[in-house]
C-alpha positions in Angstrom: 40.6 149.3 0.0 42.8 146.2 -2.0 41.9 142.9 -1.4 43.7 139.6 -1.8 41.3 137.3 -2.9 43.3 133.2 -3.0 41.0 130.8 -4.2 42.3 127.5 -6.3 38.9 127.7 -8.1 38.7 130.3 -10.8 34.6 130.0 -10.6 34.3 130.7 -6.4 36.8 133.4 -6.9 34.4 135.1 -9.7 31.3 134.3 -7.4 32.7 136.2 -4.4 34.1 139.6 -6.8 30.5 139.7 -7.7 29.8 139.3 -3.5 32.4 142.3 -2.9 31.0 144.6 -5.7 28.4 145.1 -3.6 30.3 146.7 -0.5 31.8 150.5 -0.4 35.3 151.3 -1.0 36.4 148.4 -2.3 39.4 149.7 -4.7 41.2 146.7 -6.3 40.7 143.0 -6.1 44.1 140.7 -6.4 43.7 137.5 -7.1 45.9 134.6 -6.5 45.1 130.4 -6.8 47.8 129.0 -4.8 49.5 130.1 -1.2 53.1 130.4 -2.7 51.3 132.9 -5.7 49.8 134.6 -2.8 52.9 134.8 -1.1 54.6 136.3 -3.9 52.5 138.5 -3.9 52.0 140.0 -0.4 56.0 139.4 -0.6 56.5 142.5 -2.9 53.6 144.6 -1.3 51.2 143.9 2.1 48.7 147.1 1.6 46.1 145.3 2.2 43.0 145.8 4.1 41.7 142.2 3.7 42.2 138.7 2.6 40.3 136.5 1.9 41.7 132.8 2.0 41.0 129.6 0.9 41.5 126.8 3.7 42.6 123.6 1.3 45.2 125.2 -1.8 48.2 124.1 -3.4 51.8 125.1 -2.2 51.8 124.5 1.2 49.7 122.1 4.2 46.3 123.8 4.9 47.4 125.2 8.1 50.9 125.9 7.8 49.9 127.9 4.7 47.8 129.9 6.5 49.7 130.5 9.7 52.4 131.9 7.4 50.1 134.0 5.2 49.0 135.2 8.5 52.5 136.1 9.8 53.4 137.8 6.3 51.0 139.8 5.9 51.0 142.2 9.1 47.9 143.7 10.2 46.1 142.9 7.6 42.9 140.5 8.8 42.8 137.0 7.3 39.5 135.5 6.6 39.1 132.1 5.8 36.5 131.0 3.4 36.6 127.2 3.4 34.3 124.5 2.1 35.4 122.7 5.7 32.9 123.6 8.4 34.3 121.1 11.1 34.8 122.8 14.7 38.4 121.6 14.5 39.3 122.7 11.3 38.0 126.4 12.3 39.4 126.4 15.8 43.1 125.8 14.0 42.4 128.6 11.5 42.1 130.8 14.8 45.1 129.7 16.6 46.6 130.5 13.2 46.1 134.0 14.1 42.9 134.4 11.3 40.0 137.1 12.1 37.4 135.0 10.6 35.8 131.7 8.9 33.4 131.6 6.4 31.9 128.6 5.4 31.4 128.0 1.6 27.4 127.5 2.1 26.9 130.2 3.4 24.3 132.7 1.6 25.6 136.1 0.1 23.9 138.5 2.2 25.3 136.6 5.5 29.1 136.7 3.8 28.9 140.8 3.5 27.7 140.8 7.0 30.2 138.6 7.9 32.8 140.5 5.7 31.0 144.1 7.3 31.4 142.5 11.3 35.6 141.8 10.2 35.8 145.3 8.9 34.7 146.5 11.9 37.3 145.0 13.8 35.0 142.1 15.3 35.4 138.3 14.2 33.2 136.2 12.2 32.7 132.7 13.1 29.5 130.7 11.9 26.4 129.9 13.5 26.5 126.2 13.9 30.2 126.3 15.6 29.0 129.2 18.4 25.3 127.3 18.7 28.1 124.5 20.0 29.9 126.9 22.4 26.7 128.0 23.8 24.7 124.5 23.9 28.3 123.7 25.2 28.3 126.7 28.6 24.3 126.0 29.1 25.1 122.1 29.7 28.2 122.5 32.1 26.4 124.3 35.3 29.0 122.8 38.1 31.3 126.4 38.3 29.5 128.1 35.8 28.5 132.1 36.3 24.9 132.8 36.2 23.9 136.6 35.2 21.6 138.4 37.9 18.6 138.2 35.1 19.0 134.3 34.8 19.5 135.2 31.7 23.8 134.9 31.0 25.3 131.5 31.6 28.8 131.7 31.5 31.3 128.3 31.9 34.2 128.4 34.4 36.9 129.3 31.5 34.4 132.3 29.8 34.5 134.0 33.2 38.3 134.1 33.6 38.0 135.5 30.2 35.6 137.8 31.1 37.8 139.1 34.1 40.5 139.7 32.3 38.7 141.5 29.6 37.7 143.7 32.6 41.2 144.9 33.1 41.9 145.8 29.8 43.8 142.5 28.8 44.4 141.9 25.3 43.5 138.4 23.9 47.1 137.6 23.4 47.6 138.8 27.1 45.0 136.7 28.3 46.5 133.6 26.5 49.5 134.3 28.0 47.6 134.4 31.0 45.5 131.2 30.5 47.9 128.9 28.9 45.7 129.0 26.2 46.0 129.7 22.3 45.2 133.2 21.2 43.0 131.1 18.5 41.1 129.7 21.4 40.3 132.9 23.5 39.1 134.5 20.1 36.6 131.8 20.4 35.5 132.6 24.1 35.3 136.2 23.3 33.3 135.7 20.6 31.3 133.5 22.3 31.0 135.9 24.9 30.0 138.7 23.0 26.8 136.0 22.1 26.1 135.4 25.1 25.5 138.8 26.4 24.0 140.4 23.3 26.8 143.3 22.5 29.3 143.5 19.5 32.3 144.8 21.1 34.3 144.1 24.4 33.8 147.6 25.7 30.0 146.4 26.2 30.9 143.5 27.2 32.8 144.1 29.8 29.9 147.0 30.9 26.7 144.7 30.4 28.6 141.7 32.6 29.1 144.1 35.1 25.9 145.0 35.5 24.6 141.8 35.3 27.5 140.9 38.5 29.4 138.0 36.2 32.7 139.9 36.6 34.7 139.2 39.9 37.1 142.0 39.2 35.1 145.1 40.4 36.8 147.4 38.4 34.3 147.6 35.3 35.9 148.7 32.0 
């Protein structure tokens, strides 16, 4: 596997090769310390299986940067890996279309799980900012879904999430949907997969329904 690695900081981007050497199959590193070198780059060749991307780097606006890093470079999944841990910073870098944010504080062994989860085709989003999203569906209980066990509190907007996971939506079908940003029901099925203790939306979907939180009746 290549990976773009854009970092303005030569000393973080030799911090996290050492961080990478210790995952399988990782074939070639590319390095870049602006978005217009790494938009050269992924210009003349997008075989990537990951990037890793710095939030705050010359050439372009933090965010505009990324949503066209995003754009260019396919398929491939975008992680950011910012010194910014703000909840409003990280829900913009996932209506930018990223699959992940990594703060900078993080320790090393919770970065390759993170890195791990992203490979797996799941998304990585830290502790504190789904702690909020849960603190968050626990405190609003007018409309909220309550699992058969007590133990599942979903709010109002998780369970139309939830439903529509049931019938085989996709997250950009179910902003559609919504009205919402795809970034924003990335953060509801993350938090969702949280909530119920299962790391894809196939359990999900299957635990909620045995639990009665969906309203669809037509399990997976």
């Amino acid at each position: 596997m290549r990976i773009l690695l854009a970092d303005d900081h030569a000393l973080f981007r030799e911090g996290m090769k050492h961080i990478l050497a210790q995952l399988d199959n990782i074939d070639e590193i590319v390095e870049a310390d602006s978005y217009t070198q790494a938009l050269e780059i992924i210009g003349d060749d997008t075989n990537f299986g990951l990037a890793l991307v710095d939030l705050a780097m010359p050439g372009l606006d933090n965010f505009s940067g990324l949503q066209t890093l995003c754009r260019e470079i396919g398929d491939t999944p975008v992680v950011v890996v910012s010194a910014m841990e703000g909840g409003s910073e990280i829900r913009q870098a996932m209506d930018c279309d990223a699959s992940g944010y990594i703060p900078k504080t993080l320790d090393s062994n919770v970065v390759i799980s993170a890195l791990q989860l992203v490979f797996s085709g799941g998304v990585y989003l830290p502790p504190n900012l789904l702690s909020a999203e849960n603190t968050d569906m626990r405190g609003r209980r007018a409309g909220s879904r309550t699992g058969s066990s007590g133990n599942a509190r979903l709010t109002p907007r998780q369970g139309d999430v939830l439903d529509l996971m049931a019938k085989g939506y996709s997250n950009k079908e179910i902003a559609r949907k919504l009205n919402l940003a795809e970034g924003t029901v990335k953060l509801h099925v993350t938090a969702l997969l949280k909530a119920l203790e299962v790391s894809n939306r196939t359990q999900a979907v299957i635990k909620a329904s045995s639990l009665g939180l969906t309203t669809t009746g037509n399990g997976v």
